[in-house]
C-alpha positions in Angstrom: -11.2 22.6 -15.3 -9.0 21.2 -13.1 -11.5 20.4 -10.6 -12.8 18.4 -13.1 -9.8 16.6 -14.1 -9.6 15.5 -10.0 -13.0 14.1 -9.8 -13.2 12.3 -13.6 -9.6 10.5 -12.3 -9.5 7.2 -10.7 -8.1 6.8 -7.7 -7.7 3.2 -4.7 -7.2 4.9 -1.2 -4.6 2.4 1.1 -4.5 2.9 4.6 -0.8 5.1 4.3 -0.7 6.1 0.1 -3.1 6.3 -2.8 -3.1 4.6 -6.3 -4.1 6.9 -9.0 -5.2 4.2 -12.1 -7.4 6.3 -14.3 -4.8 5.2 -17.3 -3.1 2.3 -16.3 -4.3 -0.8 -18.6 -4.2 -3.1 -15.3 -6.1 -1.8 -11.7 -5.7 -2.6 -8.6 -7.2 -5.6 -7.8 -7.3 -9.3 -5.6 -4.0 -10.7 -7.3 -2.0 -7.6 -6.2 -3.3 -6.8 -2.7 -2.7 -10.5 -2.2 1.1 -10.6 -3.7 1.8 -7.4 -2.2 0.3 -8.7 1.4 2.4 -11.9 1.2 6.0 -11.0 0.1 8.7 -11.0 3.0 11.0 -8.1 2.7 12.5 -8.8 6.3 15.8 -7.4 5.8 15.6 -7.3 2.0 18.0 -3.6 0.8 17.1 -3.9 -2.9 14.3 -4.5 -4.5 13.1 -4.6 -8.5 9.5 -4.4 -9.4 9.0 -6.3 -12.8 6.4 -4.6 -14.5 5.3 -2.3 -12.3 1.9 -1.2 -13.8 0.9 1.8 -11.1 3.3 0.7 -8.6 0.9 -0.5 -6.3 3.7 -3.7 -5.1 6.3 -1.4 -4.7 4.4 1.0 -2.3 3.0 -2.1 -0.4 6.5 -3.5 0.1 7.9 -0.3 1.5 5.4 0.3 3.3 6.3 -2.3 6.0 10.4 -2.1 5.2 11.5 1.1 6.3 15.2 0.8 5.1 14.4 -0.6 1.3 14.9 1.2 -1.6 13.2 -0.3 -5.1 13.6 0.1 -8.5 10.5 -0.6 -10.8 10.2 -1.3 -14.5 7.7 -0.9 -16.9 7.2 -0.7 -20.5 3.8 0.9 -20.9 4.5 5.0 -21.4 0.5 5.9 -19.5 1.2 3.4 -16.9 5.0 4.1 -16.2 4.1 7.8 -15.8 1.3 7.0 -13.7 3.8 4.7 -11.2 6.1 7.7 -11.1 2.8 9.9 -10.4 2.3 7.4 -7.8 5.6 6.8 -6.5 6.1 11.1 -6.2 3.1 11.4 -4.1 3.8 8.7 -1.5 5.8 8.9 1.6 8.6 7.0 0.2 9.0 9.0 -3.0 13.2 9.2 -2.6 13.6 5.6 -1.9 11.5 4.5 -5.4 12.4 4.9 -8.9 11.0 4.0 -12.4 12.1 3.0 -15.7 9.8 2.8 -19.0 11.2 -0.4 -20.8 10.5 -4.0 -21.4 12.3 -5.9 -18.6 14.3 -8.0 -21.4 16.1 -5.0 -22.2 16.7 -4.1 -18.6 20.3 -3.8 -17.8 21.9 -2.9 -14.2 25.1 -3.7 -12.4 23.2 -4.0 -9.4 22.0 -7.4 -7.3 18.5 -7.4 -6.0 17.8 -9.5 -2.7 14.4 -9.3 -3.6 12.5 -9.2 -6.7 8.3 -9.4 -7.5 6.3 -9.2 -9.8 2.5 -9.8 -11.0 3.7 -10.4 -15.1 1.8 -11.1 -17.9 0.7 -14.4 -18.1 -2.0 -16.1 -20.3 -0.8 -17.5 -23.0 -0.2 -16.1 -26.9 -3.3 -17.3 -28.3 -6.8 -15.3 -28.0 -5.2 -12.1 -27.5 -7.2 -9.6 -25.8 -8.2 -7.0 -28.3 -7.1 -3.5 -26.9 -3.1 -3.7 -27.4 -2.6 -2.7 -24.0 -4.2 -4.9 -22.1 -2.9 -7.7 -24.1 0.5 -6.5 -23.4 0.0 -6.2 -19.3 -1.6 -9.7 -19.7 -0.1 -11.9 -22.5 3.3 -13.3 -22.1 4.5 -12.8 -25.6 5.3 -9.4 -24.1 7.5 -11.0 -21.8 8.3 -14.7 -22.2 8.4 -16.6 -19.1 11.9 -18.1 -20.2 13.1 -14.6 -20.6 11.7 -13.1 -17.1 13.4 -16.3 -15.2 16.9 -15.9 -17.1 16.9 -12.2 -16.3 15.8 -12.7 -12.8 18.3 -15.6 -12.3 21.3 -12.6 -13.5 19.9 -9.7 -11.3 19.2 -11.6 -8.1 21.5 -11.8 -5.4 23.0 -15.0 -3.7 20.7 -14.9 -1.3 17.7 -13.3 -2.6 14.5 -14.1 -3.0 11.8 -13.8 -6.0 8.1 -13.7 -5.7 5.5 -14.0 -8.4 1.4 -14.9 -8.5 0.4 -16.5 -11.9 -2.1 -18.5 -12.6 -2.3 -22.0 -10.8 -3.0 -23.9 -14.5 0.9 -22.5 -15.5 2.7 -23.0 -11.9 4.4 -26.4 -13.4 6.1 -24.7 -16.2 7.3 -22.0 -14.1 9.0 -24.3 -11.7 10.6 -26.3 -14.3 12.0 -23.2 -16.1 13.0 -22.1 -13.0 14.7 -24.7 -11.6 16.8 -24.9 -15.0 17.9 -21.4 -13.9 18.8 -22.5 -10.5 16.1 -20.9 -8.7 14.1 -23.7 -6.2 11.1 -22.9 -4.7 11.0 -21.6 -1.1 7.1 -21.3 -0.4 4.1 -22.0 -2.3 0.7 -20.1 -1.4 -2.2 -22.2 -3.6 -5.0 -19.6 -3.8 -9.0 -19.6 -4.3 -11.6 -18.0 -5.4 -14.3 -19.8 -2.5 -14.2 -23.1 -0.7 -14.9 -25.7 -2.7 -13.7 -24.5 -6.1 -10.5 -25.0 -7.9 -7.2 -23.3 -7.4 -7.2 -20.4 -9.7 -3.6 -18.6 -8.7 -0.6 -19.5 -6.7 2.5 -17.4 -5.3 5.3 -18.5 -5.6 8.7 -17.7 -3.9 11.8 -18.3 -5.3 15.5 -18.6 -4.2 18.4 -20.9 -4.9 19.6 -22.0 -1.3 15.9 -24.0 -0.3 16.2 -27.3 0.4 12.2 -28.0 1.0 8.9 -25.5 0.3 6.9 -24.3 3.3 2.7 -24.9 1.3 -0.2 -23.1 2.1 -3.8 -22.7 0.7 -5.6 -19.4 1.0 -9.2 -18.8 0.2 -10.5 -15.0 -1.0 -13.9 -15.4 0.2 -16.3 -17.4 1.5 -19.7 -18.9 -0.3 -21.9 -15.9 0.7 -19.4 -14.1 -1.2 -18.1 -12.0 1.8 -14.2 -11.6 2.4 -12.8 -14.8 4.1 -10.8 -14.3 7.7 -7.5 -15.1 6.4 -7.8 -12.5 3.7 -9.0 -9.5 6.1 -6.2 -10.3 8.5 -3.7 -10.8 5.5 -4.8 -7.5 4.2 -5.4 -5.2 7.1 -2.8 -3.5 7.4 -3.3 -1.6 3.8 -7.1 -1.9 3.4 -8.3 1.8 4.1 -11.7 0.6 4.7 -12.8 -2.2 7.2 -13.9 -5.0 4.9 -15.7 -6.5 8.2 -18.1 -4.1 7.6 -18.0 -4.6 3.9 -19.1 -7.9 5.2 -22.0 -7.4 6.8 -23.5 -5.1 3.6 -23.2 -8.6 1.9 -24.5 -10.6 4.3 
């Protein structure tokens, strides 16, 4: 029986932990290993994860900080105790803690100089049917106004926020942010192929920048195999060598 359990469970194998996501409503996928890939925590002590899901941003950030300690947050109760699953049965599993709530009703003493997050973020109408998904998707789970205020109170003086929504809502987010003192510090415009539209964007926050540092990233190339840029971005948690991959599609 519990050989069964193992096999029927899903699991995404890194390069240094594992991401069980068997009953998490959101799985790992392009937006996260991106995100997780691109966020600086050079001499960052603190982190929050906003929404945590399985944890997979947390364990990517730690992975290359070896001092940081991060608190994540997450209101789902399957996926929470799957991040804490996940969090126990990586290498870092005393410098990593979770709490099951919304992130509106998070409250802490503590100043975080980094933050990230992957949120919910298509808008209220058309609401995916299975609750949910809806929830880790749709912002009327966690307003975008409501996210940047509570960022703005828990982030240090010098600390920096990083997000990845989609590229269609990147003006409103700047414009609530910069209402809560938050300016952008870099801006990574992402697609899907050459040639298409800009589907995503990161987006870095802090209050100090004067200018943003702008990039444009492409996921793969027309043949459909992984672009250079995101192998190289990615290599260093991929546990399988998507050059390889690459030629299988080719």
């Amino acid at each position: 029986m519990l050989l069964l359990h193992y096999v029927i469970m899903s699991f995404f194998q890194f390069k240094q932990f594992s991401i069980k996501q068997s009953d998490s409503a959101m799985k790992v996928g392009t937006d996260s290993m991106i995100l997780g890939s691109l966020i600086d925590s050079s001499d960052k002590k603190v982190g929050l994860d906003i929404g945590a899901g399985t944890g997979v941003l947390s364990l990517m950030v730690i992975q290359q900080n070896v001092s940081i300690v991060i608190d994540a947050v997450e209101i789902d109760d399957l996926a929470s105790t799957e991040c804490q699953f996940n969090f126990n049965n990586s290498p870092w599993f005393n410098r990593l803690s979770i709490s099951k709530l919304n992130f509106s009703d998070f409250t802490t003493e503590k100043k975080y100089d980094l933050i990230f997050s992957n949120p919910p973020y298509y808008a209220t109408s058309n609401l995916n049917k299975d609750y949910r998904e809806a929830q880790a998707k749709h912002e009327n789970s966690l307003p975008v106004q409501v996210v940047l205020q509570k960022v703005n109170q828990s982030l240090s003086r010098d600390g920096d926020f990083w997000v990845i929504i989609p590229f269609s809502e990147s003006e409103k987010w700047v414009s609530i942010a910069e209402s809560n003192g938050l300016r952008i510090k870099t801006k990574f415009s992402i697609k899907g192929k050459p040639g298409k539209e800009m589907n995503r964007i990161i987006l870095c926050f802090n209050r100090s920048a004067k200018s943003s540092e702008e990039k444009e990233f492409v996921v793969r190339n027309l043949d459909n195999s992984y672009s250079e840029e995101y192998i190289e971005l990615t290599r260093n948690y991929h546990s399988v060598d998507l050059r390889i991959k690459n030629q299988v599609i080719k």
